[in-house]
mmCIF file of the N, C-alpha and C atoms, coordinates in Angstrom:
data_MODEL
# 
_entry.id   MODEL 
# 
loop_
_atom_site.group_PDB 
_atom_site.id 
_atom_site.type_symbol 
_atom_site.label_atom_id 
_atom_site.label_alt_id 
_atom_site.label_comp_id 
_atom_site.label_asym_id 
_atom_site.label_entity_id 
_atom_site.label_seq_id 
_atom_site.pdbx_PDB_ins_code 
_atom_site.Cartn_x 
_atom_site.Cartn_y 
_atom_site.Cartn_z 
_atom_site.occupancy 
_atom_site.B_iso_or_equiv 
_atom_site.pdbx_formal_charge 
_atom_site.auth_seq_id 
_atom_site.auth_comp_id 
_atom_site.auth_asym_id 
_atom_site.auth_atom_id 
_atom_site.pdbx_PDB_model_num 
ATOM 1   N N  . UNK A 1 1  ? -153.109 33.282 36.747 1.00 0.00 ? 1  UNK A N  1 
ATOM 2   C CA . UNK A 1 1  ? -153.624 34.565 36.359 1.00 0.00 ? 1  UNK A CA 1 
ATOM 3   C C  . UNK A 1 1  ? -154.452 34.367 35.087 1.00 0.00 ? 1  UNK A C  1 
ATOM 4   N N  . UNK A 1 2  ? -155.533 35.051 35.099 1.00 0.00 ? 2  UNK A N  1 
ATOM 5   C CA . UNK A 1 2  ? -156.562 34.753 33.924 1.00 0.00 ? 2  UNK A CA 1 
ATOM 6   C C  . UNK A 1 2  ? -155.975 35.486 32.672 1.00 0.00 ? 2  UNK A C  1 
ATOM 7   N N  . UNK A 1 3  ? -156.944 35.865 31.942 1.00 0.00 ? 3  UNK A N  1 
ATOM 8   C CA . UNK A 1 3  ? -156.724 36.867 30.955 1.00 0.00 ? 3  UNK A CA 1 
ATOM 9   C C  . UNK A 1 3  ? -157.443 38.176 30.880 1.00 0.00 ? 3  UNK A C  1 
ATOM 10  N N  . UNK A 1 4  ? -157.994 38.118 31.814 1.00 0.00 ? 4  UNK A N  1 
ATOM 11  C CA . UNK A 1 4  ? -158.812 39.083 32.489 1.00 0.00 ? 4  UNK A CA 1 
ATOM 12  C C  . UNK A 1 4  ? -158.167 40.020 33.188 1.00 0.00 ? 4  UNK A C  1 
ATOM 13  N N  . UNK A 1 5  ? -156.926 39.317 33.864 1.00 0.00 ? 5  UNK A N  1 
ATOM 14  C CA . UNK A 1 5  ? -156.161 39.426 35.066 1.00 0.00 ? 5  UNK A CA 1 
ATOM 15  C C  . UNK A 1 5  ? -154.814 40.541 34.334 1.00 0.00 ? 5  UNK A C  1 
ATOM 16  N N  . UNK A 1 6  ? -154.367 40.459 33.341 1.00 0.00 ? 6  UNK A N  1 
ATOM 17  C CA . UNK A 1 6  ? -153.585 40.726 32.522 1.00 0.00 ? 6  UNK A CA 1 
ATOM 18  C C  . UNK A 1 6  ? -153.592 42.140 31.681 1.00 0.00 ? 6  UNK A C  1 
ATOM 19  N N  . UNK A 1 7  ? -154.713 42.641 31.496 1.00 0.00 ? 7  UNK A N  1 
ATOM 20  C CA . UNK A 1 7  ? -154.805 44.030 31.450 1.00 0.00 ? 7  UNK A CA 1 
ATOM 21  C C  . UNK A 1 7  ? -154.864 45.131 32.285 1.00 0.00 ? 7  UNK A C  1 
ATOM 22  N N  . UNK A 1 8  ? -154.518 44.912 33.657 1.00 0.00 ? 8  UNK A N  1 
ATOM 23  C CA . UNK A 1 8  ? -154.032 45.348 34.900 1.00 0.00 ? 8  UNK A CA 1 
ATOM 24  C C  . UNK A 1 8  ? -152.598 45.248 34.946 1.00 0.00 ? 8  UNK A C  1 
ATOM 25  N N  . UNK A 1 9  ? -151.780 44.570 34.220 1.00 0.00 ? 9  UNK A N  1 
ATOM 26  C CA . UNK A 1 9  ? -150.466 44.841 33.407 1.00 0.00 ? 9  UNK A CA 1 
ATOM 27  C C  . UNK A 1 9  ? -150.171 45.730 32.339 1.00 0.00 ? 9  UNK A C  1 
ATOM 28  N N  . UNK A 1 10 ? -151.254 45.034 31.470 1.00 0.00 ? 10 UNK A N  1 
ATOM 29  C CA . UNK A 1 10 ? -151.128 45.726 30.495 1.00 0.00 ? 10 UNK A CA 1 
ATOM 30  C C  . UNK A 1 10 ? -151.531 47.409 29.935 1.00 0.00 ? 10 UNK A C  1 
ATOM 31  N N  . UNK A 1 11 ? -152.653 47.540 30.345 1.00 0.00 ? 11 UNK A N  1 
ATOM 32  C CA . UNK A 1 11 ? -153.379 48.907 30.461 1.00 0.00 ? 11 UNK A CA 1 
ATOM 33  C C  . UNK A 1 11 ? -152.546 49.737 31.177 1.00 0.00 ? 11 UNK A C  1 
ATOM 34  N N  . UNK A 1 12 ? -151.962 50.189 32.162 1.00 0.00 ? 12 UNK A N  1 
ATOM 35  C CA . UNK A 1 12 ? -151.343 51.099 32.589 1.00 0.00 ? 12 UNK A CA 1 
ATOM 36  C C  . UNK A 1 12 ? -149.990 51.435 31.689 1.00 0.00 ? 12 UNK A C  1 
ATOM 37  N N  . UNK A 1 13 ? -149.049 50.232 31.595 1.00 0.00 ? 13 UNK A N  1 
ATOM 38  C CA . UNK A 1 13 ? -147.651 50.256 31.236 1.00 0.00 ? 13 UNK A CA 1 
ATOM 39  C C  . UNK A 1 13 ? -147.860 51.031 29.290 1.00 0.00 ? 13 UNK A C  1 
ATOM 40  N N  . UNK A 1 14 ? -149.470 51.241 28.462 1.00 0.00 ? 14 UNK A N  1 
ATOM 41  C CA . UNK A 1 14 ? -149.813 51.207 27.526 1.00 0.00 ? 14 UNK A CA 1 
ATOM 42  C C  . UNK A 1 14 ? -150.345 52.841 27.429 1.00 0.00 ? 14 UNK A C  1 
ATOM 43  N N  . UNK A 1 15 ? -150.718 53.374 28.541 1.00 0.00 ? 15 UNK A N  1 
ATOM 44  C CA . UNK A 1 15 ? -151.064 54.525 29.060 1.00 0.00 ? 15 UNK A CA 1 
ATOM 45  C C  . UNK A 1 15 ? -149.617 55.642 29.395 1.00 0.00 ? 15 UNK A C  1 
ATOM 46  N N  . UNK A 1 16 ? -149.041 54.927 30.244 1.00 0.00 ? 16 UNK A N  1 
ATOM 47  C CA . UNK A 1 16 ? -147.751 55.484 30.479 1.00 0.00 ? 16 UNK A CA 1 
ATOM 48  C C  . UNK A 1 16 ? -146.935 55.619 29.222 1.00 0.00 ? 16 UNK A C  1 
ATOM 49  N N  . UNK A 1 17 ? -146.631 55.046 29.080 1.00 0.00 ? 17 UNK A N  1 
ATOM 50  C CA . UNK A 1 17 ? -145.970 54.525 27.564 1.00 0.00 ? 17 UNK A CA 1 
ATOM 51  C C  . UNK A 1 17 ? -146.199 55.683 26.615 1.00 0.00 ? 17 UNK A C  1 
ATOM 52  N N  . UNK A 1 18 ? -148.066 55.689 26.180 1.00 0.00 ? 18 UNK A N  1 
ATOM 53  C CA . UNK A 1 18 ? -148.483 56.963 25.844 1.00 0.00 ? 18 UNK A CA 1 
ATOM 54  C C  . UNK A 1 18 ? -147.560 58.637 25.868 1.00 0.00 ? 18 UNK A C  1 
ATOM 55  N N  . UNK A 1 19 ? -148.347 58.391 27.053 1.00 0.00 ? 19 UNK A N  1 
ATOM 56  C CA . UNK A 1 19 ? -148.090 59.460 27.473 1.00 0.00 ? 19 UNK A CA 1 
ATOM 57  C C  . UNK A 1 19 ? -146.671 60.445 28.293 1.00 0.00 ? 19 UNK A C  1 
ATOM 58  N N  . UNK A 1 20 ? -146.093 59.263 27.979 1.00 0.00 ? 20 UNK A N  1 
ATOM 59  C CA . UNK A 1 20 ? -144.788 59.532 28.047 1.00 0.00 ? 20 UNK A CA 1 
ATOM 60  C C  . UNK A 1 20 ? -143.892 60.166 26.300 1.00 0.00 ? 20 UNK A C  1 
ATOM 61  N N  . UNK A 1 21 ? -144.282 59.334 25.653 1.00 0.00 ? 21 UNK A N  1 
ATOM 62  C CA . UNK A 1 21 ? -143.785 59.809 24.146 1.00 0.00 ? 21 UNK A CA 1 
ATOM 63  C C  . UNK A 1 21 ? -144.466 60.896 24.106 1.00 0.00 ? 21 UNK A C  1 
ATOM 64  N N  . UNK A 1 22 ? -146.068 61.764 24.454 1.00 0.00 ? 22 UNK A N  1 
ATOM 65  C CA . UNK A 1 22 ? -146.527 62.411 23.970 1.00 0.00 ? 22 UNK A CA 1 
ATOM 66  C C  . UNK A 1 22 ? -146.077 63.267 24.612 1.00 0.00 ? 22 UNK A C  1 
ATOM 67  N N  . UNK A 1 23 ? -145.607 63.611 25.860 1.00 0.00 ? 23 UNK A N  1 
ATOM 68  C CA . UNK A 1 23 ? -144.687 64.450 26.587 1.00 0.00 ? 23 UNK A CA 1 
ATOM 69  C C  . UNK A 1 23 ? -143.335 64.609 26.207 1.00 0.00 ? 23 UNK A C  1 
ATOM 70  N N  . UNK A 1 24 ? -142.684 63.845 25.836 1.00 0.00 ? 24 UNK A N  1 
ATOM 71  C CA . UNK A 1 24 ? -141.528 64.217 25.231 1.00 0.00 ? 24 UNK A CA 1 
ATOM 72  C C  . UNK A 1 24 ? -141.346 64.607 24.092 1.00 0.00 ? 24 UNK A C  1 
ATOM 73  N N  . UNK A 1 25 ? -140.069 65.788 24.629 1.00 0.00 ? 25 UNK A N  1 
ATOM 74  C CA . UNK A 1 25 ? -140.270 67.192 23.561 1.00 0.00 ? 25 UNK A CA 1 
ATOM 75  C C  . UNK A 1 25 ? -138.303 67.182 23.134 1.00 0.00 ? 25 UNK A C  1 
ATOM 76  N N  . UNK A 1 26 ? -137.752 66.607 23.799 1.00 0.00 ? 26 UNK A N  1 
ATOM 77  C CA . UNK A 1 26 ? -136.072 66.852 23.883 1.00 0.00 ? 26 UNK A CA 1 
ATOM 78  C C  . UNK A 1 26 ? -135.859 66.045 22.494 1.00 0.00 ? 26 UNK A C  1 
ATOM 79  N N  . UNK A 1 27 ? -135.039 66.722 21.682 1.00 0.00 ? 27 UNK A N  1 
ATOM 80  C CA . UNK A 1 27 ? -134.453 66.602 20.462 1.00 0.00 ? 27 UNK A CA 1 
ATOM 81  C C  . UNK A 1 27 ? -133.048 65.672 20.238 1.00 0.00 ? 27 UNK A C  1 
ATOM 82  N N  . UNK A 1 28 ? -132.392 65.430 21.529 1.00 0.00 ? 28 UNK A N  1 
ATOM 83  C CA . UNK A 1 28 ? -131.039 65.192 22.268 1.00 0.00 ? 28 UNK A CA 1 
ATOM 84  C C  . UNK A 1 28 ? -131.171 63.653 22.805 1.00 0.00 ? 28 UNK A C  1 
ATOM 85  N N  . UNK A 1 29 ? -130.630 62.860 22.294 1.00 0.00 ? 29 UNK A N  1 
ATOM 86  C CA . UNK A 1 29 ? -130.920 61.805 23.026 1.00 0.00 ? 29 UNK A CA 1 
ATOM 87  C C  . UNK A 1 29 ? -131.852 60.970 23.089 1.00 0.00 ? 29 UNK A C  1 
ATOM 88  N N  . UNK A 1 30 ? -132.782 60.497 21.793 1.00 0.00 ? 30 UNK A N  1 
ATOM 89  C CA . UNK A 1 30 ? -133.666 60.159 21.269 1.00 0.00 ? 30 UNK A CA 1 
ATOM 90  C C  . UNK A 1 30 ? -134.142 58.906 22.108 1.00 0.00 ? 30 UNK A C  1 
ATOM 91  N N  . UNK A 1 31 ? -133.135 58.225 21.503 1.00 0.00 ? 31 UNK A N  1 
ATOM 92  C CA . UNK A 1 31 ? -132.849 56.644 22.396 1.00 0.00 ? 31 UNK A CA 1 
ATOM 93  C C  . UNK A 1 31 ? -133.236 56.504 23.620 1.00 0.00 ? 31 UNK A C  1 
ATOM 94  N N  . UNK A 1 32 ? -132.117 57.485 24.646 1.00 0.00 ? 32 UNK A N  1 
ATOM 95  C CA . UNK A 1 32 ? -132.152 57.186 25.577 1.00 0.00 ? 32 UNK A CA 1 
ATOM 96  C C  . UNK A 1 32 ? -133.194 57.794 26.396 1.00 0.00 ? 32 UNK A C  1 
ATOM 97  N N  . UNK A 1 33 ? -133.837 58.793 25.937 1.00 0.00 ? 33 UNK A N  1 
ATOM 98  C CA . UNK A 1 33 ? -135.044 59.070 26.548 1.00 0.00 ? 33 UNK A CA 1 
ATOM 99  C C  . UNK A 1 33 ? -136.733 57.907 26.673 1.00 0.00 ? 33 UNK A C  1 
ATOM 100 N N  . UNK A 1 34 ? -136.398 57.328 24.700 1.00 0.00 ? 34 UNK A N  1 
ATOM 101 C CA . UNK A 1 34 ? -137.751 56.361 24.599 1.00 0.00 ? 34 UNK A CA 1 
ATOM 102 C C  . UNK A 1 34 ? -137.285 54.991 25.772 1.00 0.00 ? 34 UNK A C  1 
ATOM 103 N N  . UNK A 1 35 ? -136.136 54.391 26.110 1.00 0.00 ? 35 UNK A N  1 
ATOM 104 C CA . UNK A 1 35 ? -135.411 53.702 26.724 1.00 0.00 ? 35 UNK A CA 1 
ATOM 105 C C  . UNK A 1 35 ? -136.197 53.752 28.079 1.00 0.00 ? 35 UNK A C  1 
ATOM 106 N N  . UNK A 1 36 ? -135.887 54.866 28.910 1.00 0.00 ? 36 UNK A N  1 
ATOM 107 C CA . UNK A 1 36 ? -136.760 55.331 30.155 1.00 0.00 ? 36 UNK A CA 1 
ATOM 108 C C  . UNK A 1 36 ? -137.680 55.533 30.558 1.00 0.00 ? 36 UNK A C  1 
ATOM 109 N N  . UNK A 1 37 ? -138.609 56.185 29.133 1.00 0.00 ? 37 UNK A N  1 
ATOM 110 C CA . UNK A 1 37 ? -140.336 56.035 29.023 1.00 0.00 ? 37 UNK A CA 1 
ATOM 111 C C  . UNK A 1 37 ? -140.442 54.914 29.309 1.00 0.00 ? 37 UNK A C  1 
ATOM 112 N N  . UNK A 1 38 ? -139.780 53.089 28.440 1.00 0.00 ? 38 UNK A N  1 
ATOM 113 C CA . UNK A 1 38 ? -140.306 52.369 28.485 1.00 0.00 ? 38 UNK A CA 1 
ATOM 114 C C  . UNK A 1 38 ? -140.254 51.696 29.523 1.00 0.00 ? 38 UNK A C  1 
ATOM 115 N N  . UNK A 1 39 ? -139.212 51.939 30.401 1.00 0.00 ? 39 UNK A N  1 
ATOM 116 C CA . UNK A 1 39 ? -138.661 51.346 31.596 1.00 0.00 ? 39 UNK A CA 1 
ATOM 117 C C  . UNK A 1 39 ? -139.534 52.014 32.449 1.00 0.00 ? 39 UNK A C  1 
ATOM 118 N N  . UNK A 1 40 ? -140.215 53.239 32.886 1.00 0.00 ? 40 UNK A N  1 
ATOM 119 C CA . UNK A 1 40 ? -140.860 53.644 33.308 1.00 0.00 ? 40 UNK A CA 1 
ATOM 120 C C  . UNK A 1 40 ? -142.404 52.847 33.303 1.00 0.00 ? 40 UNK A C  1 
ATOM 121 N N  . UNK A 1 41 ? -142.591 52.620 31.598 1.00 0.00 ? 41 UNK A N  1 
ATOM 122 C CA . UNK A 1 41 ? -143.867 52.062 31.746 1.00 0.00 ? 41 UNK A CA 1 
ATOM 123 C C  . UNK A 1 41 ? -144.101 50.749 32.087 1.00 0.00 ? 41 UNK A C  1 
ATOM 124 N N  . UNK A 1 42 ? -142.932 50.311 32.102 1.00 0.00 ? 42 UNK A N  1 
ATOM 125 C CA . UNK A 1 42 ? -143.122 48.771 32.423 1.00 0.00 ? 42 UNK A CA 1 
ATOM 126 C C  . UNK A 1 42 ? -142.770 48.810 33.600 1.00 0.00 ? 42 UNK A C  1 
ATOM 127 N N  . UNK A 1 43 ? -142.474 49.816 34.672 1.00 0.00 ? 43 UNK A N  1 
ATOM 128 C CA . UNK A 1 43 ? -142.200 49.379 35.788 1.00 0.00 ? 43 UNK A CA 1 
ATOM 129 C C  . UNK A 1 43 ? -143.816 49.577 36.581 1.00 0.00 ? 43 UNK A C  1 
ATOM 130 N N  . UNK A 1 44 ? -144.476 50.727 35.905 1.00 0.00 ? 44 UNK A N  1 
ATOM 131 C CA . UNK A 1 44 ? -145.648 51.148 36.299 1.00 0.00 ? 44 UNK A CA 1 
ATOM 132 C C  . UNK A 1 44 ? -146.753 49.864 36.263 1.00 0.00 ? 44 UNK A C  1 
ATOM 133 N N  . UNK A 1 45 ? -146.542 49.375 35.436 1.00 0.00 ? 45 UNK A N  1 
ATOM 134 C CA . UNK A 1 45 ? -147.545 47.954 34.483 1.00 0.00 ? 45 UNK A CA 1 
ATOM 135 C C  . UNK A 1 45 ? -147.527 47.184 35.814 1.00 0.00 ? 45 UNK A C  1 
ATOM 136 N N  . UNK A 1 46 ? -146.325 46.928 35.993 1.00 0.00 ? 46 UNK A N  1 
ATOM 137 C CA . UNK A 1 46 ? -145.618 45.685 36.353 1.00 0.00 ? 46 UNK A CA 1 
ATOM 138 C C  . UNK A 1 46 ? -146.360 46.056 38.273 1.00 0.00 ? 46 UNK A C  1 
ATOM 139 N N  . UNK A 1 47 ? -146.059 47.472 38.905 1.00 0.00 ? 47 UNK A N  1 
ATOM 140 C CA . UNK A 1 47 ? -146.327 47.606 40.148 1.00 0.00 ? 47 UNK A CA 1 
ATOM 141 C C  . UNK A 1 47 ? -147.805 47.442 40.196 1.00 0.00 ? 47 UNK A C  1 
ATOM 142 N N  . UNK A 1 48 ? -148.149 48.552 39.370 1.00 0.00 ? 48 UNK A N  1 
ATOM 143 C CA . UNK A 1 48 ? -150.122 48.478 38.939 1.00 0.00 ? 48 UNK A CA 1 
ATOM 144 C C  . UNK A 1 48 ? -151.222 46.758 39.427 1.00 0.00 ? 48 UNK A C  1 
ATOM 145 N N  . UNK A 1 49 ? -150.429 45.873 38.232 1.00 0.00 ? 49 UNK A N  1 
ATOM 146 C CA . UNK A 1 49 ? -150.877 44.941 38.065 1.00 0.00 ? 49 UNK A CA 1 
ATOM 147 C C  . UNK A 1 49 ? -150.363 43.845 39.949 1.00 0.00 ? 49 UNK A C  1 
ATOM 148 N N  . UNK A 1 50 ? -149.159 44.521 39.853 1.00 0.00 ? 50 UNK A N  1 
ATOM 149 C CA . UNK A 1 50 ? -148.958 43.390 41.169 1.00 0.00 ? 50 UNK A CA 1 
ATOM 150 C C  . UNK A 1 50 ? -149.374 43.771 42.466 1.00 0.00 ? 50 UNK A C  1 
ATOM 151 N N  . UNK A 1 51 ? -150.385 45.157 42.548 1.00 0.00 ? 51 UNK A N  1 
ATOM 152 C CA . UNK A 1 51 ? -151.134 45.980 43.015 1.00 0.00 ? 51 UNK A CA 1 
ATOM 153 C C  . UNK A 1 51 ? -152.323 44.980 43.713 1.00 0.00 ? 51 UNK A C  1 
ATOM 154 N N  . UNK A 1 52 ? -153.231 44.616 41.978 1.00 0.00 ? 52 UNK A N  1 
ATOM 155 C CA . UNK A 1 52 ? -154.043 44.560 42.187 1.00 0.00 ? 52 UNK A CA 1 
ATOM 156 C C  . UNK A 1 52 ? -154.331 42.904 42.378 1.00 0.00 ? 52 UNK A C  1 
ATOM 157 N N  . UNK A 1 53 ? -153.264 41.918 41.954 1.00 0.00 ? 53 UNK A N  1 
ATOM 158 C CA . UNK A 1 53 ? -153.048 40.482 42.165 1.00 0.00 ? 53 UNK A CA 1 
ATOM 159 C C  . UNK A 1 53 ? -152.680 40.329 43.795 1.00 0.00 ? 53 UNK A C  1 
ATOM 160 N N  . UNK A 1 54 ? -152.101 41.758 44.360 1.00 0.00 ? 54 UNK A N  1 
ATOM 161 C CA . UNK A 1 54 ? -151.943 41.464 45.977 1.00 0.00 ? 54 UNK A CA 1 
ATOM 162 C C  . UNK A 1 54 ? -153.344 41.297 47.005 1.00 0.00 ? 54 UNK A C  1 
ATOM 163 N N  . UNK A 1 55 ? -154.560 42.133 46.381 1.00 0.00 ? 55 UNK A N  1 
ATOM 164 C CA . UNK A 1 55 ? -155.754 42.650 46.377 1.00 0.00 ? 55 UNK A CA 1 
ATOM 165 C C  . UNK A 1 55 ? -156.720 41.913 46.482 1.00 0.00 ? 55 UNK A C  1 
ATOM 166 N N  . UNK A 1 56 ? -156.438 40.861 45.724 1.00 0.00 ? 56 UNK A N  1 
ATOM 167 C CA . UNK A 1 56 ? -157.341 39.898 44.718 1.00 0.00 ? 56 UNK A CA 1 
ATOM 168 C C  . UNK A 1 56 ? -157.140 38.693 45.815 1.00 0.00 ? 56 UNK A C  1 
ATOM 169 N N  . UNK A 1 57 ? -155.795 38.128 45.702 1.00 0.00 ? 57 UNK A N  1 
ATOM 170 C CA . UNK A 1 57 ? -155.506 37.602 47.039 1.00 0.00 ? 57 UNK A CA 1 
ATOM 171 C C  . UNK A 1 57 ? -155.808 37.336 48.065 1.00 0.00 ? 57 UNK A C  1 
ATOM 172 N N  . UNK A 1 58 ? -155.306 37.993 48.829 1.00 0.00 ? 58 UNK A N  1 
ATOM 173 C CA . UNK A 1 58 ? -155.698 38.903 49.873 1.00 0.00 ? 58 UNK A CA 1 
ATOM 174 C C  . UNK A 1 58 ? -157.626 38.688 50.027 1.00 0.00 ? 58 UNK A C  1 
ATOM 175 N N  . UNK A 1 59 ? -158.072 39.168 49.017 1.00 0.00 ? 59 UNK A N  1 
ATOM 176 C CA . UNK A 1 59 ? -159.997 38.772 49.172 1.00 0.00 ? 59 UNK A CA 1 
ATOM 177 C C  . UNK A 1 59 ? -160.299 37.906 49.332 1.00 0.00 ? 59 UNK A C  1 
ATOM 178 N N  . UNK A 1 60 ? -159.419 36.919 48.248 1.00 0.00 ? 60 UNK A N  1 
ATOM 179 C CA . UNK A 1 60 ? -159.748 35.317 48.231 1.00 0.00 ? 60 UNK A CA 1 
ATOM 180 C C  . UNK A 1 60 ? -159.824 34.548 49.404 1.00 0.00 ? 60 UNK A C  1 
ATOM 181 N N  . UNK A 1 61 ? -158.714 35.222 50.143 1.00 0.00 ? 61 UNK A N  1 
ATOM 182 C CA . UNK A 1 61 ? -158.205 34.014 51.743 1.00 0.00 ? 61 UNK A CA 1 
ATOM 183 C C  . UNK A 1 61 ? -159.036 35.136 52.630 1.00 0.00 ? 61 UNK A C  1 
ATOM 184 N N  . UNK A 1 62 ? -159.371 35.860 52.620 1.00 0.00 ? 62 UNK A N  1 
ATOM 185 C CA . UNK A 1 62 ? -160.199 36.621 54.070 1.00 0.00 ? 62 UNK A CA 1 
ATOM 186 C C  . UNK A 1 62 ? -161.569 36.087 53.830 1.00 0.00 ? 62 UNK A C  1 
ATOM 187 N N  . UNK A 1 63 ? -162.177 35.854 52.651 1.00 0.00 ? 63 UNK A N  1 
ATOM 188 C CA . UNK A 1 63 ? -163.431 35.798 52.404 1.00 0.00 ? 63 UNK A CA 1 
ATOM 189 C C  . UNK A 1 63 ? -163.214 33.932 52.571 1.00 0.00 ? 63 UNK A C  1 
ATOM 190 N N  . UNK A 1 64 ? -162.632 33.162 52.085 1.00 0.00 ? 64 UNK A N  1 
ATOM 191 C CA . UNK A 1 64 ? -162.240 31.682 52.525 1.00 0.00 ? 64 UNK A CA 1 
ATOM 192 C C  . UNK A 1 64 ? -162.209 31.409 54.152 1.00 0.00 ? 64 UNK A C  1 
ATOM 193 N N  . UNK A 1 65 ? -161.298 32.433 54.746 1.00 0.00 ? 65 UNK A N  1 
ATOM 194 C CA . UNK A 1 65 ? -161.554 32.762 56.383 1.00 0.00 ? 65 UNK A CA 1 
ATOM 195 C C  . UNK A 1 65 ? -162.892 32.423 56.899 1.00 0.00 ? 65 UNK A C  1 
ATOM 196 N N  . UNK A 1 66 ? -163.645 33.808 56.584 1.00 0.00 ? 66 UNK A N  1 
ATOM 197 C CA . UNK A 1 66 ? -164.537 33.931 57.261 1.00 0.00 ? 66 UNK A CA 1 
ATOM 198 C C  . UNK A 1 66 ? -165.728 33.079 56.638 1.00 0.00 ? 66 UNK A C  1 
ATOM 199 N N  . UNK A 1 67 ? -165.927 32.007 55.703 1.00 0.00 ? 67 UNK A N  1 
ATOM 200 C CA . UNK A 1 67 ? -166.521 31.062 55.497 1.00 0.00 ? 67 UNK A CA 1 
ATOM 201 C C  . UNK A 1 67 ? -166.473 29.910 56.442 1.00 0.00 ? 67 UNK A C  1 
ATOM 202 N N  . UNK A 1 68 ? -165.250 29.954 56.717 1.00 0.00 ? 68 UNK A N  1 
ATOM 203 C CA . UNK A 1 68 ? -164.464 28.534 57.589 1.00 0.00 ? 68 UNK A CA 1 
ATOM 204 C C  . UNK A 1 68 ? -165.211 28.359 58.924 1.00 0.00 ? 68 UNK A C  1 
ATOM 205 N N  . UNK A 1 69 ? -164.524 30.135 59.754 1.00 0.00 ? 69 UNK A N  1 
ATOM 206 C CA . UNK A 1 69 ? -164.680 30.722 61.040 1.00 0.00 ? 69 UNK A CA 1 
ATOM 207 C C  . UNK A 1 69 ? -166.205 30.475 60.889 1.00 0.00 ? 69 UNK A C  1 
ATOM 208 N N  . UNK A 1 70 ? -167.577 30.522 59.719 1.00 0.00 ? 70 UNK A N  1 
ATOM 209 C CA . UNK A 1 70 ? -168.580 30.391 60.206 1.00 0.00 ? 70 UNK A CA 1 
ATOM 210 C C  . UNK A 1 70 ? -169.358 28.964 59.645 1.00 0.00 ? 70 UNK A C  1 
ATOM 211 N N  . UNK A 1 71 ? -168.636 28.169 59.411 1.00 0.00 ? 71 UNK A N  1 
ATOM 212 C CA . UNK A 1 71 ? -168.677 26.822 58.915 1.00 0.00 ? 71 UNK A CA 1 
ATOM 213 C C  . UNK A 1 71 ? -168.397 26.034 60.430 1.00 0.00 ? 71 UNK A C  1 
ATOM 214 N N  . UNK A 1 72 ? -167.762 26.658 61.126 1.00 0.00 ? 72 UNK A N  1 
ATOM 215 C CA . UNK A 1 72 ? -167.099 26.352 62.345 1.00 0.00 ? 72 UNK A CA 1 
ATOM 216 C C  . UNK A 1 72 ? -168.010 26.509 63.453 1.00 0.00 ? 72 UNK A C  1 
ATOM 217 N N  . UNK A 1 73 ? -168.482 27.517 63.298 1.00 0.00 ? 73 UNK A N  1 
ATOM 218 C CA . UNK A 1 73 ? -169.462 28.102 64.578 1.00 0.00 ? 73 UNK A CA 1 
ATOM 219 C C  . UNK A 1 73 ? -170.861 27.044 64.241 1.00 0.00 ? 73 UNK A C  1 
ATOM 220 N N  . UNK A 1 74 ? -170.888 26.856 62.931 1.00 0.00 ? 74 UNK A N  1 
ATOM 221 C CA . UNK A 1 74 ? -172.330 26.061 63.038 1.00 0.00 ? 74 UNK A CA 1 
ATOM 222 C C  . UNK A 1 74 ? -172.387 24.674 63.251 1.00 0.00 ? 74 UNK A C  1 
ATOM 223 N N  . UNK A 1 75 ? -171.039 23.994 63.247 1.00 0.00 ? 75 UNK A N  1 
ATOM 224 C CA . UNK A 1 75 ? -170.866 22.722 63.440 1.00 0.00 ? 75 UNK A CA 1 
ATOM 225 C C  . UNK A 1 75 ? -170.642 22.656 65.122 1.00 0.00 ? 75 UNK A C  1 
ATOM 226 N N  . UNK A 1 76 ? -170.377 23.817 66.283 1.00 0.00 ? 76 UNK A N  1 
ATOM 227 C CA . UNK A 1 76 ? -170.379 23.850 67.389 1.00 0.00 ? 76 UNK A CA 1 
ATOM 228 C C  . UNK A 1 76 ? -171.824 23.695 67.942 1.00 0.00 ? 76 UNK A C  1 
ATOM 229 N N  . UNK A 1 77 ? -172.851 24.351 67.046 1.00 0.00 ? 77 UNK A N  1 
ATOM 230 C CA . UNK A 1 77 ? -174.006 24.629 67.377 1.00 0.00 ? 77 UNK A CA 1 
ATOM 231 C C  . UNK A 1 77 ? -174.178 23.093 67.589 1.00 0.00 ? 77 UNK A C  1 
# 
């Protein structure tokens, strides 16, 4: 994974995170609320990013495919 690759982790779980503290309003339970934001945001990061590494993938070997499949056809020729 690059470093490129890594703010597709990072950027969402940093957003959530956000906007999770900025939504919370409960006076009760301080802890255990920032606790769940963060677990929240890192679960978000974590799906987000393994989202888009499934994606990325996935392009690499279809587009490798269909190089092959026509690497193939011209060596029949």
């Amino acid at each position: 994974m690059s470093e490129t690759d890594i703010r597709y982790y990072l950027l969402p779980m940093v957003i959530v995170f956000i906007l999770g503290i900025a939504a919370k309003n409960i006076a009760d339970y301080l802890a255990l609320h920032f606790f769940i934001i963060m677990g929240v945001a890192i679960g978000m990061g974590i799906l987000i990013g393994g989202v888009h590494q499934l994606f990325l993938y996935l392009w690499k070997n279809l587009s490798w495919f269909g190089k092959k499949k026509k690497a193939a056809e011209q060596v029949q020729m």
